[in-house]
C-alpha positions, 0 to 999 in steps of 0.5 A: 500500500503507497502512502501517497506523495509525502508533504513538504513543507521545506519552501523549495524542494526536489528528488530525482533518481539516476535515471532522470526520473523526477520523484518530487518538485516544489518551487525547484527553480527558485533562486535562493541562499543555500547555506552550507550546501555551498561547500559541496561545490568548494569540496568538489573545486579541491577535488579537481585542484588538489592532491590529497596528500597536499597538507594546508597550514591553518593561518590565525585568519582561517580560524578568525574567520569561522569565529568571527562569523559564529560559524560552525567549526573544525576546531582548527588551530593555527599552526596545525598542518593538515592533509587534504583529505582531513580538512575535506572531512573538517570541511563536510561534517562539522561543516567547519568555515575555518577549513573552508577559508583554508581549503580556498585561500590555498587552492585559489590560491585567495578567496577571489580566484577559488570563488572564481573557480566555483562559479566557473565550474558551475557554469562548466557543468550546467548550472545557470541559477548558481552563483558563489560569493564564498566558500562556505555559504555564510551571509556575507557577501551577499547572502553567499550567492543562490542556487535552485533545489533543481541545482543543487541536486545536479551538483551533488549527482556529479559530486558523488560520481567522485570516489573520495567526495563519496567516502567523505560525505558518507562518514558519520565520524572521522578521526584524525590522530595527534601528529607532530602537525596537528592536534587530535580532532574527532568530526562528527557529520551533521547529517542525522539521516545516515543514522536514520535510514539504511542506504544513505549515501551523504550529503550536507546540511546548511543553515542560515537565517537567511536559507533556514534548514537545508538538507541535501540527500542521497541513498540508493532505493531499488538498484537506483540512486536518489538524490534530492533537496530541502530548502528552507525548513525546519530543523529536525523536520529536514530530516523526518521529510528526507526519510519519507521522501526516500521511502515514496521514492523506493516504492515508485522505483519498485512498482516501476 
């Protein structure tokens, strides 16, 4: 017995699967803050740019800027050396600012040129309501640009095509033990729909006064991959409505 199409009450959303088919639309070419979400594109600009085993040095101005903007944090500390493939895990789960304005300033190389990258790559592939002013989605400047729900589900669907962006993202957790560079940090992931329901693939949370709750998801259902988007909801109603929403479309996927 279907339960029927899920209510949303996020102000834009969207859920396709891997075969084009489009399981859920509301308002999914409204141009509007994303919050953090932005960070999936900046995790995505490193992947292309970056080796892995390239370690960052952590400036006082990559944590000032995180606390400056009571931004959520990585607990980076200046001085600390950090590979990239730690700081795509500092960056994803505590959706830490600070590695974000350390990931840019250093793949940019400067905040300028990585936003230039971002909208450039945005372009690239396809995305015409997408537009950065930063690396992590905070208010300033303005409001940290726009996208669409539509987008955004695009963006993650080629994101996740990326072996590490994949790991990183699908992690609950992630350790870094102390080195003679770096303290020891523990990440935990935002995303509480990895603890809710099986299959979940990632992908990022985000939130500002401005973009409200956004959920970005994904998961397998019925030999498919799902991705879909909340924009501008409720905080623990993102996750309830990401689950249902998996759920109506793993039973179209299987009455097919």
């Amino acid at each position: 017995m279907s339960a029927g199409v899920p209510a949303v009450g996020a102000k834009e959303a969207y859920l396709a699967d891997s075969t084009g088919t489009i399981h859920f639309s509301k308002r999914e070419t409204r141009r509007v803050p994303v919050a953090s979400l932005v960070k999936v594109m900046t995790a995505h600009v490193v992947l292309r740019e970056a080796q892995l085993t390239d370690t960052v040095a952590i400036t006082a101005a990559d944590v000032r800027h995180a606390t400056s903007n009571g931004a959520t944090t990585a607990a980076l500390k200046k001085g600390e050396r950090l590979t990239v493939q730690d700081l795509l895990y500092g960056l994803m789960l505590p959706s830490g600012a600070d590695a974000a304005n350390a990931l840019a300033r250093t793949y940019g190389p400067g905040m300028t040129a990585f936003v230039a990258k971002m909208n450039a790559e945005a372009k690239r592939l396809g995305l015409a309501d997408t537009r950065y002013t930063n690396a992590d989605g905070l208010p300033t400047p303005a409001k940290g640009g726009y996208s669409t729900a539509v987008d955004q589900v695009k963006l993650a669907d080629i994101a996740l095509d990326d072996a590490t962006f994949r790991a990183v993202v699908g992690a609950e957790t992630h350790k870094v033990a102390k080195s003679a560079l770096h303290r020891a940090h523990t990440w935990r992931n935002t995303n509480k729909l990895l603890q809710r329901t099986d299959g979940v693939l990632g992908v990022k949370t985000g939130f500002t006064n401005d973009a409200g709750f956004c959920l970005l998801f994904a998961a397998e259902r019925g030999g498919r991959e799902v991705v879909g988007v909340l924009l501008g909801d409720q905080n623990a109603r993102r996750f309830s409505t990401a689950e249902r929403l998996l759920d109506y479309a793993g039973e179209q996927i299987a009455g097919g």
